[in-house]
C-alpha positions, 0 to 999 in steps of 0.5 A, spaced: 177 624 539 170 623 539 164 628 542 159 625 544 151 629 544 146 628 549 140 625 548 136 631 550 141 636 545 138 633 539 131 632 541 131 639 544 135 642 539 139 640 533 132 638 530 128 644 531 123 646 526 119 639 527 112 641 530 108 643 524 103 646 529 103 653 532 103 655 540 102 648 542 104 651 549 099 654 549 103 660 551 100 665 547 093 667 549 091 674 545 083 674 545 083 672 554 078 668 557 072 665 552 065 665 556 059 662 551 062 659 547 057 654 543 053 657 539 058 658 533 065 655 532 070 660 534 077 661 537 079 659 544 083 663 549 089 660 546 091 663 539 091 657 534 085 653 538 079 653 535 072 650 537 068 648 531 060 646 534 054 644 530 047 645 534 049 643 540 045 647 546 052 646 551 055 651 552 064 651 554 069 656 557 076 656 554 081 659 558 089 660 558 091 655 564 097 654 569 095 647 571 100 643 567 105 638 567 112 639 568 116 642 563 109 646 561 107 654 563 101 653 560 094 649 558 088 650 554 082 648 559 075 647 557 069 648 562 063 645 560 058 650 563 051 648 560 051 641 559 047 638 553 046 630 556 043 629 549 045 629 543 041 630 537 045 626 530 047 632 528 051 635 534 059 635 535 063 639 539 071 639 536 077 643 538 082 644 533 088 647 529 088 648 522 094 648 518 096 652 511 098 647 505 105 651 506 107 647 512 105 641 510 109 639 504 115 635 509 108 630 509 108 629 501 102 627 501 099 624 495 106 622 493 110 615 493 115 618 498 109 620 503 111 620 510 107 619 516 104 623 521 105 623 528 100 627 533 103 627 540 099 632 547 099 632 554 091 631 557 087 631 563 081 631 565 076 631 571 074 624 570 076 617 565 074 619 558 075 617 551 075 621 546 078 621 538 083 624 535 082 625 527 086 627 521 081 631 516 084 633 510 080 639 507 083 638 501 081 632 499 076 630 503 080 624 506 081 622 514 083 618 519 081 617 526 084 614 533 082 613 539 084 615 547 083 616 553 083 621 559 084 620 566 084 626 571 092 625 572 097 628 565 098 623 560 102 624 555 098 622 548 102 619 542 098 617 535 101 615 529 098 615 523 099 612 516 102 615 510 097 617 505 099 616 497 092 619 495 091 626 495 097 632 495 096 637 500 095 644 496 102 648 496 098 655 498 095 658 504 088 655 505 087 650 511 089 644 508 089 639 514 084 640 521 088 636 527 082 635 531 080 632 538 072 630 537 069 632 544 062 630 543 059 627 538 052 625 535 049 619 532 050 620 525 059 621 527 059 614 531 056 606 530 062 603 526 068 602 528 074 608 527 077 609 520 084 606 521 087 607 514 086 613 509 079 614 506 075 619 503 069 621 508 063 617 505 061 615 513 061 620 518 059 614 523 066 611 522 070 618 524 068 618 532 065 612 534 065 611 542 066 618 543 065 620 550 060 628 551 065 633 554 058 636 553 054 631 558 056 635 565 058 641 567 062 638 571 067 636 565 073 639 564 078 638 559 086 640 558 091 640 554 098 642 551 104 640 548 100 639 542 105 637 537 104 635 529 111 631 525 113 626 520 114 620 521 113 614 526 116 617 533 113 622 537 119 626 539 120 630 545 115 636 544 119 642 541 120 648 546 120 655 542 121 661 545 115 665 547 117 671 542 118 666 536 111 662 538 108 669 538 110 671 531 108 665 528 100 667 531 101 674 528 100 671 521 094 669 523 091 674 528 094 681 531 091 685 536 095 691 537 095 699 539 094 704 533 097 711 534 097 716 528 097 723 527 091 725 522 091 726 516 085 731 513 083 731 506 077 735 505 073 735 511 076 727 512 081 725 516 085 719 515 090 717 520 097 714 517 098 707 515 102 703 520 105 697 519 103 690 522 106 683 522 105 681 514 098 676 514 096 670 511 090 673 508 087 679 507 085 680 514 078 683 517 080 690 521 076 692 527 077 696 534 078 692 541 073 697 545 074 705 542 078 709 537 080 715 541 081 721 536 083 729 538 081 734 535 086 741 534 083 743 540 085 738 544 077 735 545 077 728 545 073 724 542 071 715 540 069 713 533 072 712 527 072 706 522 078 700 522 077 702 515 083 698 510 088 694 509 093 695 504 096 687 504 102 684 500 106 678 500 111 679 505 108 686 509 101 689 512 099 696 514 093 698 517 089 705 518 083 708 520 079 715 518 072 718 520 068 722 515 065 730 517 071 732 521 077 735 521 082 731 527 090 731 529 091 725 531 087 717 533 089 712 538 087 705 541 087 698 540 086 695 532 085 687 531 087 684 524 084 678 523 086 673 518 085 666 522 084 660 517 
């Protein structure tokens, strides 16, 4: 007797753990909506997505968005919202996602048994544009750049790369590969034609050539989902993970979460309790979202305190606060822990 499986069975289901990339559903938005952005690169409103600007006076809006295709709950969107009609030699504005060098070793690159990469997402825009994708491995200083368009409908975008014997991705969990979007760039990253094959970046001028200004007017916006990274030459249909799972994969990087302690007093001192929180890449960087909130043994309540510390190892993260001078029973309020490449 022969069983047979649908196509959909094995696209959707029996090769999972096919999307090196992270979130890209864009269902998971931690930070909210992003006004402003333009001055340092930063992350966008959709964990993983980060927006890498150099000089530029344009300004952008990231926000979680329900404009989508089919299929899809949400999307990245773009708004430009102070316009840089000229752009000096210098200037680019870049959405990407950083990947570790734990996830990259299925490409062994570097190795005569390397793989290509194939890039695949879903965009749209308000008007016909031509931007570039580009594959910049960090490790090796090495990239490759392909081209393609926008229209103001969803298109699926599907980019296969060469393999590339030179240069091993590092086995570690330092940003090893930017899959990056070039949505504005200067003179000095366009004028020769794209780098088609692997090279060592020694011509800026061949990494966005033919770029059009996401930046030109504040009437431009930019969406995108269903970003997806995998070996080999086909873009397989995109890899649905559950919001949970897309969740916990973010948390590696960044957590935002409520902190509540019973205080414990050394000396005048008091120090809440650890609290345990998803384990981390790094070391993270701690910080409040608004105001600690602590209380004192009469019940008076105060805000302050220190995200002080981080006691960090492979595989568990636990996280406190404290205040010096004072004597308390008890912290509460919202910590984030920041570990993002």
């Amino acid at each position: 007797m022969t069983t047979k499986i649908p196509p959909e069975l094995v696209d959707d289901q029996v090769f999972g753990n096919r999307n090196v990339l992270i979130n890209g559903g864009m269902q998971v938005s931690q930070r909210g909506t992003q006004t402003g952005m333009g001055a340092a690169t930063a992350y966008t409103a959709v964990d993983r997505m980060n927006i890498a600007f150099s000089q530029t006076s344009g300004r952008v809006t990231s926000e979680q968005s329900t404009d989508t295709p089919d299929g899809f709950a949400n999307s990245l969107k773009l708004s430009c919202t102070t316009a840089d009609t000229s752009l000096g030699s210098l200037e680019y504005a870049i959405v990407r996602q950083k990947v570790e060098g734990f996830n990259l070793q299925r490409f062994a690159k570097g190795t005569s048994s390397a793989k290509k990469f194939t890039v695949s997402f879903y965009v749209k825009g308000n008007a016909s544009a031509t931007y570039t994708c580009e594959l910049y491995d960090a490790d090796n200083t090495r990239q490759i750049s392909k081209q393609f368009s926008v229209t103001t409908s969803w298109n699926r975008i599907e980019l296969t790369f060469p393999a590339d014997t030179t240069g091993a991705f590092g086995n570690d969990s330092g940003a090893s590969l930017f899959v990056m979007i070039w949505l504005a760039a200067g003179s000095d990253f366009q004028g020769t034609a794209a780098n088609t094959t692997w090279s060592s970046v020694t011509d800026n001028t061949k990494r966005a050539n033919g770029n059009s200004n996401f930046l030109s007017s504040t009437s431009n916006t930019f969406f995108i989902t269903g970003f997806q990274l995998e070996t080999g030459d086909t873009a397989t249909p995109f890899e649905h993970r559950s919001f949970g799972e897309e969740l916990a994969l973010c948390h590696r990087y960044y957590e935002k979460f409520f902190y509540g302690a019973t205080a414990v007093n050394i000396g005048n001192h008091a120090y809440g309790n650890w609290n345990t929180i998803a384990p981390k890449r790094a070391q993270p960087t701690m910080s409040f979202s608004g105001n600690m909130t602590y209380y004192n043994s009469a019940g008076t309540s105060a805000t302050g305190g220190t995200a002080q510390t981080v006691n960090h190892r492979d595989g568990s993260c636990a996280v406190r606060t404290y205040l010096f001078n004072t004597t308390l029973v008890y912290f509460e309020g919202e910590m984030i822990a920041d570990a993002e490449l």
